[in-house]
C-alpha positions in Angstrom: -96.0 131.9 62.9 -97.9 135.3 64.0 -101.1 135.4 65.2 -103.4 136.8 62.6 -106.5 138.7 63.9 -109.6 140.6 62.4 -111.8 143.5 62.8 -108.7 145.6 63.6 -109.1 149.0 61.5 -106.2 150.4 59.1 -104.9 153.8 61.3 -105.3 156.7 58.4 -101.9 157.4 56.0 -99.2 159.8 57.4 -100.2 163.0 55.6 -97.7 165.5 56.5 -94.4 165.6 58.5 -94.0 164.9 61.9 -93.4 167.9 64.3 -90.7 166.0 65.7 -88.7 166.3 62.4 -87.4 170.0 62.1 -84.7 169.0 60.2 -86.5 167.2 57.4 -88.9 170.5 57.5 -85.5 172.6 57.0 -84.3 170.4 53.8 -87.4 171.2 52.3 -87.6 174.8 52.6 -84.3 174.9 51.4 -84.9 172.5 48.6 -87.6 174.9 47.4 -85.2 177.9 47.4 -82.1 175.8 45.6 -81.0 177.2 42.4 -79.2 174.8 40.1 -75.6 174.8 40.3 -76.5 176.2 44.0 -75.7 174.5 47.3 -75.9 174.0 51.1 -74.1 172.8 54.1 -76.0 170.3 56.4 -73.7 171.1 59.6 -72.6 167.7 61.2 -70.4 166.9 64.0 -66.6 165.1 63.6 -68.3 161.8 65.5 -71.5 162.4 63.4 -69.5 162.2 60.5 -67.4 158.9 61.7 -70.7 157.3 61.8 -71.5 156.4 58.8 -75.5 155.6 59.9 -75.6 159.5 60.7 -74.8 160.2 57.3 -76.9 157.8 55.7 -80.0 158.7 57.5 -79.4 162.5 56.9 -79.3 161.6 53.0 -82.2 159.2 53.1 -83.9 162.4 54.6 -82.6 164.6 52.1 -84.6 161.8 49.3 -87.3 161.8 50.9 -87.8 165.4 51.0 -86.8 165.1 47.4 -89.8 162.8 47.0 -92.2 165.2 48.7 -91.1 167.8 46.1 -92.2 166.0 43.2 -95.1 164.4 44.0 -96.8 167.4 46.0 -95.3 169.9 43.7 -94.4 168.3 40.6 -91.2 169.5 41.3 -88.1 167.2 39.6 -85.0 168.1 41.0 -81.8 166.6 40.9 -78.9 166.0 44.3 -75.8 165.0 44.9 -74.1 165.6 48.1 -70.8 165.1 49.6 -68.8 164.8 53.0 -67.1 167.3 54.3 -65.0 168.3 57.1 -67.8 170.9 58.8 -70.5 168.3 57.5 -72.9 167.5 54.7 -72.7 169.3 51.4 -75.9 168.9 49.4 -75.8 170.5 45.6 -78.7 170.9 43.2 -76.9 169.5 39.6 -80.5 169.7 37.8 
């Protein structure tokens, strides 16, 4: 069991994205400029590529920056992205 405790004040929401995170800051200028039927190469390395987290963390990104875009600018968009050998091919279908 944890040890529950009071009095201990709620820290404030995360508002914006962290400074840290250029590359989530990248997808979503990019996302902004996408045309439909338009796309974009995320480069990734041949070992980032083999590892399968890499990739998955990369698209989470890529959803959450898609999440951003519609509910900050009511903006729906619709992604699909794929492998390839030079890295991670993200298209805009809708």
């Amino acid at each position: 069991m944890y040890k529950i405790e009071k009095d201990i004040p709620v820290p404030p929401a995360r508002t914006n994205i962290s400074k840290a995170d250029s590359k989530l800051k990248d997808i979503l200028k990019t996302l902004r400029e996408l045309e439909i039927d338009h796309c974009f190469l995320i480069p990734m390395s041949v070992d980032e590529l083999k590892d399968k987290r890499e990739v998955n963390v990369l698209r989470s990104k890529i959803a959450y920056a898609k999440r951003i875009l519609k509910h900050r600018e009511k903006t729906n968009i619709q992604l699909t992205s794929r492998e390839e050998k030079l890295g991670l091919r993200v298209w805009r279908i809708k």
